[in-house]
C-alpha positions in Angstrom: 162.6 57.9 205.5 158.7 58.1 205.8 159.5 60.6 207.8 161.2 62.9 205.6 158.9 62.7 202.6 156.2 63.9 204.7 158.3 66.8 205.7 159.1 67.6 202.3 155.8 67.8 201.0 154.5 69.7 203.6 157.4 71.8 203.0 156.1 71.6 199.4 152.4 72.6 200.7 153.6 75.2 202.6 155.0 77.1 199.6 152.6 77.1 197.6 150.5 78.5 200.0 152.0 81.1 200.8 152.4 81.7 196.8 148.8 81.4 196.3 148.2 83.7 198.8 150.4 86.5 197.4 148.9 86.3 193.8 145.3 86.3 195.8 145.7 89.4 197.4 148.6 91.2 194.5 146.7 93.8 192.5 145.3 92.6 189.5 146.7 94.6 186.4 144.3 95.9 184.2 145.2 96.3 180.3 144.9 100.3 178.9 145.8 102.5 175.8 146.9 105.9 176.6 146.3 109.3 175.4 149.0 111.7 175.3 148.0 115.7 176.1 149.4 117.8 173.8 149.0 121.8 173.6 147.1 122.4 170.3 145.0 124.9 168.3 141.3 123.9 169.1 138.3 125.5 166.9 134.8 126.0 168.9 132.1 125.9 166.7 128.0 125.8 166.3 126.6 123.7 164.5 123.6 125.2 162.0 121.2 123.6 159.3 120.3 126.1 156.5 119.2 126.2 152.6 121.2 127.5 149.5 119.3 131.0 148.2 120.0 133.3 145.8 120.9 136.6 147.9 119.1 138.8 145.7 116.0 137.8 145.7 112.2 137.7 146.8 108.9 135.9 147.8 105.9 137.0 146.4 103.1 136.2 148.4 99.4 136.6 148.1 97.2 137.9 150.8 94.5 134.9 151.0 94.3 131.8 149.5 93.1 132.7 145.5 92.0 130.7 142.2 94.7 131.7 139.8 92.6 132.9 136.4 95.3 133.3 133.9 99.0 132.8 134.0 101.1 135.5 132.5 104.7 134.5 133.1 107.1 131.4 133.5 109.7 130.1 135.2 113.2 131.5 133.8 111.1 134.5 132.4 112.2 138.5 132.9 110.0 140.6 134.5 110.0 144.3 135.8 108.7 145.6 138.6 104.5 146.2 138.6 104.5 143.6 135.6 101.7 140.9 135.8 102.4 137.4 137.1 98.9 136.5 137.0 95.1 137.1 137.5 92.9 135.9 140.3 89.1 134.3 139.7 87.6 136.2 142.0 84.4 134.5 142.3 86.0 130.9 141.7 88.0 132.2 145.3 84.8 133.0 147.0 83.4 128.9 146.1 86.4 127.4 146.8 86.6 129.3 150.0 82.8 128.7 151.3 83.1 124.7 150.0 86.1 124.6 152.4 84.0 125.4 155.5 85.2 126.7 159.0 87.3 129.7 159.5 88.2 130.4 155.7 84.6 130.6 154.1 84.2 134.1 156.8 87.2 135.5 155.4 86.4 138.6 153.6 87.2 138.1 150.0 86.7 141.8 148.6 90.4 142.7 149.6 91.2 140.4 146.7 93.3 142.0 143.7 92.1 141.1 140.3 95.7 140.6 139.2 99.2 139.9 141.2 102.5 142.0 140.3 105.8 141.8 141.1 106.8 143.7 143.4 110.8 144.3 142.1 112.7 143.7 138.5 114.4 140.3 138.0 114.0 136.5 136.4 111.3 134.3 138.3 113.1 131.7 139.6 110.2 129.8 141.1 106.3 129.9 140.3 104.5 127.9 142.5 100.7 128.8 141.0 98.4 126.7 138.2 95.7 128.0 136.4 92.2 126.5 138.4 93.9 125.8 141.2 94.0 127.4 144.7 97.1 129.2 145.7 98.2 129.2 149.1 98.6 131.9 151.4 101.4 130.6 153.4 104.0 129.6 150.8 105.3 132.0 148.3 103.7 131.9 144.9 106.4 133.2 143.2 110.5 133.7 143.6 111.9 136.6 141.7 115.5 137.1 141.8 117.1 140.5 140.6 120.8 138.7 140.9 122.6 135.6 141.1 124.7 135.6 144.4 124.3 132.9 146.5 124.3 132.4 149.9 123.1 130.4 152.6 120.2 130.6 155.3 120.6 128.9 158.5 119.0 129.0 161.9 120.7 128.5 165.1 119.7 127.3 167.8 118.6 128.8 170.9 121.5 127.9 173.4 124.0 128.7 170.6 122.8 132.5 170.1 125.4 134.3 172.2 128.1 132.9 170.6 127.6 134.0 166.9 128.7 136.9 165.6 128.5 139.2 162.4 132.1 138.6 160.2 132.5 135.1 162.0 133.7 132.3 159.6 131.6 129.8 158.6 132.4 126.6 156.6 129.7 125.0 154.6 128.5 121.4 153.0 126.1 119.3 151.5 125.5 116.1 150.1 124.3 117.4 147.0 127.4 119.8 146.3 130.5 119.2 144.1 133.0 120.0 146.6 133.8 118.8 150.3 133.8 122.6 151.8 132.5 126.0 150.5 133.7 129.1 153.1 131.9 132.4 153.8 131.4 134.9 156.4 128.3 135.5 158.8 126.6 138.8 157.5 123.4 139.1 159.2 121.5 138.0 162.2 118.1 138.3 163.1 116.5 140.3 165.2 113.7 138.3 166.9 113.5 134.5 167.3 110.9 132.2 165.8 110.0 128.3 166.4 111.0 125.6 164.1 109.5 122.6 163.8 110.7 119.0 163.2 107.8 117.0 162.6 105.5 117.9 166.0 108.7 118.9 167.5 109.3 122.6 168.2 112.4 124.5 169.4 113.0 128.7 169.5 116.0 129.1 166.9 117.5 132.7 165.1 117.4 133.0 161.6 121.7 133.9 160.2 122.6 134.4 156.6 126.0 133.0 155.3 127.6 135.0 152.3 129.9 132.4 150.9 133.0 133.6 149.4 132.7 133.8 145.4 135.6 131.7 144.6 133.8 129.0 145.9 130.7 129.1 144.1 129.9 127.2 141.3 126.5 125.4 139.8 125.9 122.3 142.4 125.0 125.0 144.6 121.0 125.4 143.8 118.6 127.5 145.0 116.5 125.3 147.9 119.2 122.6 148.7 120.0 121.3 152.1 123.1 122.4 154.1 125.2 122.4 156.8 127.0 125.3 158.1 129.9 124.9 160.8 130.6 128.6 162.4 133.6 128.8 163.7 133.1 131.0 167.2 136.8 131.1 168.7 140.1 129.6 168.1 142.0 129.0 171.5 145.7 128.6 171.1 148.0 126.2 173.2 144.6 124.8 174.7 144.0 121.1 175.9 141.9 119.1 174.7 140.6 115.8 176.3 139.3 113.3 173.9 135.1 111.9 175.0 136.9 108.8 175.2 139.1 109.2 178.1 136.1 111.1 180.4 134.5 109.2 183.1 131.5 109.7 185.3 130.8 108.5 188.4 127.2 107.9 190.2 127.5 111.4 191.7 127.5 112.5 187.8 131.3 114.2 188.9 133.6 113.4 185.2 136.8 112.1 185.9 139.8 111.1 184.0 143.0 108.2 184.9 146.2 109.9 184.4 148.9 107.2 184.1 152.2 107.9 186.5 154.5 105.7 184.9 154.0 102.3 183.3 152.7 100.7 186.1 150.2 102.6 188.0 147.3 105.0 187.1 145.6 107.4 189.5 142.2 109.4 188.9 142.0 112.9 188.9 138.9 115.0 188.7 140.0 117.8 186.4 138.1 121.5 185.5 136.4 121.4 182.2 135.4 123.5 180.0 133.6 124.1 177.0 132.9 121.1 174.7 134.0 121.0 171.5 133.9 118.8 168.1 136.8 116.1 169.2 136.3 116.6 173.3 136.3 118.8 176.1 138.7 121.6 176.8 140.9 121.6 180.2 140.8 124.6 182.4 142.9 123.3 185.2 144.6 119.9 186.8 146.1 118.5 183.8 149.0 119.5 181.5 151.3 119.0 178.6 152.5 115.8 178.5 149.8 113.6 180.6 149.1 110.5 179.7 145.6 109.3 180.2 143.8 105.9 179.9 141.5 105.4 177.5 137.7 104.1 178.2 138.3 104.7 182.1 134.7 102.6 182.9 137.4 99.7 183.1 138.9 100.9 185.9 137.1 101.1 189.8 139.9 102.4 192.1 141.2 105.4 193.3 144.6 103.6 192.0 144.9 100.9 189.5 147.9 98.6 188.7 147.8 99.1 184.7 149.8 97.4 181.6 150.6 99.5 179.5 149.7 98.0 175.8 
């Protein structure tokens, strides 16, 4: 009888050996969420900061810094062309400039004008002089605008350049406006490039002009406000797009995604991208319609991967 309950539980033993092996060396299943690839409409854009202006108008600035004497005009005041906006203290200028020292007390003040005009008809939207005080040379003293169509000034970036275009759309906000989205049209772009600073950061960037569409206008929009201007460069029809979240990278800096066969199993593929976009990257070749592909692929390691599906 011993006999026979030693058999048995070695019998027992065995068994669960060989069990325990099998679930040692069975693939381990990892738990994913899939995207689904669908053909779709897919907007490229570029990204621009800018300022609300009024289209019609313009900067008055003086040649070298100047002592404003007298003030002959305000702000929300008419003016015509060759009017006066004010008169310079010539010799207060020449004091201020010699007390200031280096560079500016040699500069030579007898090219000073006794009075500064405007140079076109409008309403001074902006005077930026006081009576005693030093105006500056590299800000505009005055803003005189001759209408009251707005539009929007933006700079874009050096990389970005080649894909604007005159008459492309543009879509535009801010967090001072009263709506979500104003529209308008790219009508001009600049000729020569210029740096921009961001604090004692620098980078070469084109100056662009938005016209927005006049329907869309209305009084949140003031002259000097921040905004944000999405151009939209090309709209690709029945494109692919694969979401950030489902590109991998591996050491070799090679971007990879899992696309899942059936329920069970997912197998990487190294697809050709293209440009990148708001929402994700754009497919040129080796996937289509209809692939499903795993989401946050860092959690998987293997060429092949036993997957559940959740």
């Amino acid at each position: 009888m011993k006999k026979y309950v030693i058999l048995l539980l070695g019998t027992l033993a065995a068994v669960g050996l060989i069990f325990g092996v099998r679930a040692a060396v069975a693939p381990r299943e990892v738990a994913v969420t899939l995207h689904a690839l669908e053909a779709q409409s897919v907007r490229q854009t570029v990204e621009c900061n800018g300022k609300v202006q009024l289209a019609d108008s313009r900067e008055v600035y003086v040649e070298l810094p100047c002592v404003a004497r007298e003030i002959y005009v305000k702000e929300g005041q008419h003016v015509n062309k060759g009017d006066a906006l004010f008169s310079v203290d010539v010799e207060a200028t020449q004091q201020v400039l010699s007390q200031l020292g280096g560079s500016v007390s040699n500069v030579n003040t007898e090219s000073l004008h006794s009075t500064v005009t405007a140079p076109v008809s409008g309403t001074v939207k902006a005077l930026n002089v006081q009576k005693g005080k030093l105006a500056d040379s590299t800000a505009p003293c005055a803003v005189i605008s001759s209408g009251s169509r707005i539009r929007v000034a933006v700079t874009v970036r050096e990389k970005y350049v080649s894909r604007i275009a005159v008459g492309q759309a543009v879509e535009v906000s801010g967090v001072a406006f009263k709506k979500d989205l104003y529209h308008g049209t790219i009508t001009q772009i600049g000729e020569t490039a210029h740096q921009e600073y961001v604090g004692a950061v620098s980078e070469t960037v084109v100056d662009a002009v938005v016209a927005l569409d006049e329907e869309d206008v209305d009084a949140s929009l003031r002259s000097g406000l921040n905004a944000r201007a999405t151009v939209v460069t090309d709209v690709l029809e029945n494109a692919l797009l694969v979401p950030y979240n489902c590109i991998g990278q591996n050491e070799e800096g090679q971007e990879f995604v899992y696309v899942c066969k059936n329920d069970a199993t997912a197998v990487r593929v190294t697809p050709e991208f293209g440009a990148e976009c708001a929402d994700g990257v754009l497919v040129l070749s080796g996937l289509a319609p209809g692939d499903r592909l795993v989401q946050n692929p860092e959690a998987l390691s293997d060429t092949t991967v036993s997957v559940r599906v959740e």
